[in-house]
C-alpha positions as a Markdown table, in Angstrom:
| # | Residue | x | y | z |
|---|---|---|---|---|
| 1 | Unk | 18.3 | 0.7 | -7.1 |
| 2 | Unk | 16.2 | 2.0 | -4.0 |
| 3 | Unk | 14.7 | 4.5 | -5.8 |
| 4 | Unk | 13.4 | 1.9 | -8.6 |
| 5 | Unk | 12.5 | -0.6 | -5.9 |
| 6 | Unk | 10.6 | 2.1 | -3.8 |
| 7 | Unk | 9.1 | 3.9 | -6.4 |
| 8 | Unk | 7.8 | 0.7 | -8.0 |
| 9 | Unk | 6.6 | -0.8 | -4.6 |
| 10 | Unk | 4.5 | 1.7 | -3.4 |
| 11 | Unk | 2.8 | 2.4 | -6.6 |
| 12 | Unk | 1.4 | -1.4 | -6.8 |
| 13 | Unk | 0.7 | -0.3 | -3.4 |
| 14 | Unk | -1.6 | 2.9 | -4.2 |
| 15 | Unk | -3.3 | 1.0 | -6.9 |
| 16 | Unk | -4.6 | -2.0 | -5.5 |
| 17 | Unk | -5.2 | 0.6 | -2.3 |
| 18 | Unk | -7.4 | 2.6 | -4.9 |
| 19 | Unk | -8.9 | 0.0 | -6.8 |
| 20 | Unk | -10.0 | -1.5 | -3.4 |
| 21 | Unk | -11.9 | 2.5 | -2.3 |
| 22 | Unk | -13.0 | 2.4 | -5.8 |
| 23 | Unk | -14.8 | -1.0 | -6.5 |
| 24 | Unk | -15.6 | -1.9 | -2.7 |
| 25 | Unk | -19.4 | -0.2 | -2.8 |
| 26 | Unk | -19.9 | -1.9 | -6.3 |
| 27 | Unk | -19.1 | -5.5 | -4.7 |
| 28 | Unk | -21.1 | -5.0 | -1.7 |
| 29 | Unk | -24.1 | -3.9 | -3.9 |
| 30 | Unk | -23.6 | -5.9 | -6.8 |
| 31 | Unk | -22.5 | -9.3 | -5.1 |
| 32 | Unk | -23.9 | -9.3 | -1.5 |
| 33 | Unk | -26.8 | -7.2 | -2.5 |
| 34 | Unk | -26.6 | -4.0 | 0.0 |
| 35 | Unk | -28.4 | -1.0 | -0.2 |
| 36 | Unk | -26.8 | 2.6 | -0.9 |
| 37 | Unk | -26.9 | 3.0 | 2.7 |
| 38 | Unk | -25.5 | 0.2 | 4.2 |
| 39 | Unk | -22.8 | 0.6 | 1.8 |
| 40 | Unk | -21.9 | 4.0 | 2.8 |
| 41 | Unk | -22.5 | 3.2 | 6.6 |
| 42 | Unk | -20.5 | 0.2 | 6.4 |
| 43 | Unk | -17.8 | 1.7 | 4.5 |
| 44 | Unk | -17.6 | 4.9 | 6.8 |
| 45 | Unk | -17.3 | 2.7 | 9.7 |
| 46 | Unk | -14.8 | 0.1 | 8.2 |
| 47 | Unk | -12.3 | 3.1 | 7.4 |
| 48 | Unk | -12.3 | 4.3 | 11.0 |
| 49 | Unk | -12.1 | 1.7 | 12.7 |
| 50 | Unk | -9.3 | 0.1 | 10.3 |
| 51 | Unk | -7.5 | 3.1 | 8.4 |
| 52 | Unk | -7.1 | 5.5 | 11.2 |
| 53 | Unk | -5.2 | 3.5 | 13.5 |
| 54 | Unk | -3.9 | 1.6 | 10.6 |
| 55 | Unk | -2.0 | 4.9 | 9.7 |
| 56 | Unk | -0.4 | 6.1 | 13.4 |
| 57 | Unk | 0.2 | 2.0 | 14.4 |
| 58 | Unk | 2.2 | 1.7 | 11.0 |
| 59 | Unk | 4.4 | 4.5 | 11.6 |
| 60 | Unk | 5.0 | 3.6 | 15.4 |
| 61 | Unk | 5.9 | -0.2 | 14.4 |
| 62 | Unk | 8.9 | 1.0 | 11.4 |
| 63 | Unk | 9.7 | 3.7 | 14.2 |
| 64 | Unk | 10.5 | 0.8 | 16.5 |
| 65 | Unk | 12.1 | -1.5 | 13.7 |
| 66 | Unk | 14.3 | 1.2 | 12.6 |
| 67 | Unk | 16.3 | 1.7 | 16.0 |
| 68 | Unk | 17.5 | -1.6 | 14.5 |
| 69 | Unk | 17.5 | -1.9 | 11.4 |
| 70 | Unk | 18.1 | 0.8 | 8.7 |
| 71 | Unk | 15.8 | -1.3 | 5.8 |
| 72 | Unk | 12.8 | -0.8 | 8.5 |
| 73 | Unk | 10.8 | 1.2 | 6.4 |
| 74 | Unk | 10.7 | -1.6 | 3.3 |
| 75 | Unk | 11.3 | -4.5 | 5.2 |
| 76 | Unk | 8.0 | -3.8 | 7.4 |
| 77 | Unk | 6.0 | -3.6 | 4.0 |
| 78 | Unk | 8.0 | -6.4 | 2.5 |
| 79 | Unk | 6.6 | -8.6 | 5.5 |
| 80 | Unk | 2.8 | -7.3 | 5.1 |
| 81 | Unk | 2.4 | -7.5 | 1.5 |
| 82 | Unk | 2.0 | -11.3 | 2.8 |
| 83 | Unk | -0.7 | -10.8 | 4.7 |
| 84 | Unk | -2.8 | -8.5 | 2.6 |
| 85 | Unk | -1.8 | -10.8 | -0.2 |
| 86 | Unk | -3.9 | -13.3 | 1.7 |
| 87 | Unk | -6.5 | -11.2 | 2.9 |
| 88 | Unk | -7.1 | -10.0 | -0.9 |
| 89 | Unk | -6.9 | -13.6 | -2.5 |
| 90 | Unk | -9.0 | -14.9 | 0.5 |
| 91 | Unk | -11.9 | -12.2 | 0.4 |
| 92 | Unk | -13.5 | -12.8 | -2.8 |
| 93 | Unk | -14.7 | -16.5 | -1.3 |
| 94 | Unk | -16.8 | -14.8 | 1.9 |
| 95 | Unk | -20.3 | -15.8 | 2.0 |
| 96 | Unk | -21.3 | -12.6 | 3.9 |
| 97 | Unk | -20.6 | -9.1 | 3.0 |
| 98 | Unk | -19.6 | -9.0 | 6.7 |
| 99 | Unk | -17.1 | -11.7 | 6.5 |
| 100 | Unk | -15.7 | -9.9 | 3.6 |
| 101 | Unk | -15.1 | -6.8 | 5.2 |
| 102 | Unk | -13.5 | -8.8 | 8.4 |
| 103 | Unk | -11.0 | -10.7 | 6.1 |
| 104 | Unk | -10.1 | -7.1 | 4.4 |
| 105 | Unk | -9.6 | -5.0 | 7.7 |
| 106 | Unk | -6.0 | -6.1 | 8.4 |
| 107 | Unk | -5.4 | -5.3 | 4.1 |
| 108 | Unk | -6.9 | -1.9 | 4.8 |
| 109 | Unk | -5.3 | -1.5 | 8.0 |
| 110 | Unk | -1.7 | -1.9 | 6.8 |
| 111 | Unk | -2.4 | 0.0 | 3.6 |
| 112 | Unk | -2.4 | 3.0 | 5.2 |
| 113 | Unk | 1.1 | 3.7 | 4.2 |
| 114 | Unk | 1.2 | 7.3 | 4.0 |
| 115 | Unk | 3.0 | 8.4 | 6.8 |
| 116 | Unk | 5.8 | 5.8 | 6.1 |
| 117 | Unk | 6.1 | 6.2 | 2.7 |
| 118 | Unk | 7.5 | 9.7 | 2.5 |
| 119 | Unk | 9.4 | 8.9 | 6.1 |
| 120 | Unk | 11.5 | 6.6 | 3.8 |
| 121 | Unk | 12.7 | 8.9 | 2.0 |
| 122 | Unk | 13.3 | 11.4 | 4.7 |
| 123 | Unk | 15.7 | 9.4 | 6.1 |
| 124 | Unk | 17.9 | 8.6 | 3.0 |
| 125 | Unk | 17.4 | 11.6 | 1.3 |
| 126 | Unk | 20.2 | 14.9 | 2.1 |
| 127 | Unk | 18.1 | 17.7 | 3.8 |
| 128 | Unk | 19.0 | 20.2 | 0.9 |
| 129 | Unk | 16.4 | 18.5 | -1.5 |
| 130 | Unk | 14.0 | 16.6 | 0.9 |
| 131 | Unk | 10.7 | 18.5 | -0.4 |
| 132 | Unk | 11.9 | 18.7 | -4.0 |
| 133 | Unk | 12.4 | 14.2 | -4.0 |
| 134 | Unk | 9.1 | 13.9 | -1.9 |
| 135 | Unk | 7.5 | 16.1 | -4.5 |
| 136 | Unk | 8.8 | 14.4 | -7.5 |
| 137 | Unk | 8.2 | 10.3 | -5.8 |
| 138 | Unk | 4.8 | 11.6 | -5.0 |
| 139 | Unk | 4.6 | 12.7 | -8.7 |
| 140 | Unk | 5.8 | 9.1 | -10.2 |
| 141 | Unk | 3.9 | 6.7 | -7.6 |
| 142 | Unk | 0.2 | 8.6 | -8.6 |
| 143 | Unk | 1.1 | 8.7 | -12.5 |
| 144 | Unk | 2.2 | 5.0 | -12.3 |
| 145 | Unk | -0.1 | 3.7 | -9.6 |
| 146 | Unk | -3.4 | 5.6 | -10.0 |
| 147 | Unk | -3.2 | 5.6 | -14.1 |
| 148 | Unk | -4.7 | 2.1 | -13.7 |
| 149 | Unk | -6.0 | 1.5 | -10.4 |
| 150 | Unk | -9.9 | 1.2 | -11.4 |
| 151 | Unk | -9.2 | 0.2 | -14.5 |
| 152 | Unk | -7.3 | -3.4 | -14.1 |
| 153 | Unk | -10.6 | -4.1 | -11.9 |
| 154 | Unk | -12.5 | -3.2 | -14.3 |
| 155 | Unk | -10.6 | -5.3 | -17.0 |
| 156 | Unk | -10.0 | -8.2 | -15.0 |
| 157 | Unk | -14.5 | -7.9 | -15.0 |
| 158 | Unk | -15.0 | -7.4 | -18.0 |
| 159 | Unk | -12.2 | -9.8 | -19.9 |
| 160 | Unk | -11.3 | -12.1 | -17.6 |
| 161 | Unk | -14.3 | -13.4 | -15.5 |
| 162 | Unk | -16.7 | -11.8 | -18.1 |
| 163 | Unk | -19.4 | -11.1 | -15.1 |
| 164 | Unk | -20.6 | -8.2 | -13.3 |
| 165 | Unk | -21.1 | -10.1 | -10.3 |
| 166 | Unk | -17.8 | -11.1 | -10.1 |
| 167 | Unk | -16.0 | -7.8 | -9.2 |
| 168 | Unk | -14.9 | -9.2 | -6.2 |
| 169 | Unk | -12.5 | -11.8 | -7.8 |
| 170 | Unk | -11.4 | -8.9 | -10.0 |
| 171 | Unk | -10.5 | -7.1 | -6.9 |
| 172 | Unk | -8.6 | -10.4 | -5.6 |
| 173 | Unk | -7.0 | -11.0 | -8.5 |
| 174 | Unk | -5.5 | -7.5 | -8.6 |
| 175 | Unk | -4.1 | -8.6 | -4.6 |
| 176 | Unk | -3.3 | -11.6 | -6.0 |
| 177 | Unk | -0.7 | -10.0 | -8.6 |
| 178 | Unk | 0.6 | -6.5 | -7.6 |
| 179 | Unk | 0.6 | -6.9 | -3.8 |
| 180 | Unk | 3.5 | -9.9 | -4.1 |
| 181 | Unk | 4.9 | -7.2 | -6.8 |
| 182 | Unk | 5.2 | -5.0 | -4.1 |
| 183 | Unk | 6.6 | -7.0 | -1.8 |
| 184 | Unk | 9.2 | -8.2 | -3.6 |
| 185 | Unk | 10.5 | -5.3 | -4.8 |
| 186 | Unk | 10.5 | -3.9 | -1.3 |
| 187 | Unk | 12.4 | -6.8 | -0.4 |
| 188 | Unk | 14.8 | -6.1 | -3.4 |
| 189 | Unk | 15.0 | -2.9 | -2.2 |
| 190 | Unk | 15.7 | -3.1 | 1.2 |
| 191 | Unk | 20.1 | -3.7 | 0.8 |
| 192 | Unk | 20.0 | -0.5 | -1.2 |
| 193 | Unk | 18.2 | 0.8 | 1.4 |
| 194 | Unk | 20.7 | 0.1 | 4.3 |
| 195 | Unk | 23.5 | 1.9 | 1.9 |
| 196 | Unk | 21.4 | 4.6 | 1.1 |
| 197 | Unk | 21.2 | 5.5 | 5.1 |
| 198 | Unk | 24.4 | 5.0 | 5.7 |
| 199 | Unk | 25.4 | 7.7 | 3.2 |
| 200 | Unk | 23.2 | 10.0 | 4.6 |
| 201 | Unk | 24.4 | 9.4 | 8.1 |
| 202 | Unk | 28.3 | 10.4 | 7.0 |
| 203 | Unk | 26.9 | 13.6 | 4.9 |
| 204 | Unk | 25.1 | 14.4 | 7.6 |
| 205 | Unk | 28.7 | 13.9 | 9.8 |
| 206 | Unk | 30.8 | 15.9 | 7.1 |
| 207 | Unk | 28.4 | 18.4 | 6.9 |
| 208 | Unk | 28.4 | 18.6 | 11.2 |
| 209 | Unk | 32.1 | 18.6 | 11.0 |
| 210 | Unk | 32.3 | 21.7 | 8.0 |
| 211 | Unk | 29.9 | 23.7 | 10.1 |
């Protein structure tokens, strides 16, 4: 049950995450009517100032959470799909390429989830087969979660709205439906979660205790 609920989770994460690196240029150019180079300037600037702290300031925060709570790793991103959820929906109504940026920097700051993704399973997974499970979720999340990251944009443009110019809703409407997807499957997952440390805690003991 964690596995299903983490696997699934973070790969609604990676693909609104990639749909958003994906289709951002085309929305500033084609719906706030930037240049090439503002678009790469702005864009360049955006991810350091948002997904580089983003990524350290993540990990620090479950760090913290978990000296309490054993679910820290899901129940931080259970409680932030809620506020990229309204970042995404919000975005697509800014008047200003600017404002639309601003109301996506807390999405893109909190979807920097690398670092606590595979710590999630570090700490529920037995030691013998750590790389091997890593390996294999990181396998799963990009087949499941990158096989249609552009695309659902791209579909939600081209079938949905039926406009070009509207690939900003198509980017809010994929927020809209597989970040709360995310979220509640972290939140699903997070009880499974508490087991799953606990039984890593007393094969970690046994193991102590054989040695």
């Amino acid at each position: 049950r964690f596995l299903v609920c983490y696997l699934g989770g973070f790969s609604c994460l990676l693909l609104v995450t990639w749909g958003g690196l994906a289709w951002m240029p085309a929305i500033l150019e084609r719906t706030y009517g930037w240049t090439i180079a503002q678009v790469g300037a702005s864009l360049g600037l955006f991810t350091v100032l948002m997904g580089l702290p983003g990524q350290m300031t993540n990990g620090l925060v479950v760090d913290k959470i978990f000296t309490k709570h054993n679910d820290a790793h899901l129940r931080y991103y259970a409680i932030a799909c809620i506020l990229v959820t309204l970042c995404g929906v919000l975005a697509p109504f800014s008047p200003t390429a600017w404002i639309y940026l601003i109301l996506l920097g807390p999405a893109k700051f909190l979807l920097n989830y690398g670092g606590v993704q595979t710590a999630t399973l570090q700490v529920v997974t037995p030691a013998g087969i750590r790389g091997r499970m890593t390996a294999g979720a990181r396998i799963v999340t990009k087949v499941l979660g990158g096989t249609l990251r552009p695309s659902i944009v791209a579909f939600f443009t081209d079938h949905v709205f039926k406009d070009d110019n509207k690939v900003a809703w198509s980017l809010g409407a994929t927020y809209a439906i597989f970040v709360p997807l995310a979220g509640l499957l972290f939140w699903l997952g997070m009880k499974p979660m508490r087991a799953a440390v606990l039984r890593s805690i007393d094969l970690l003991t046994v193991g102590m205790e054989s040695f």
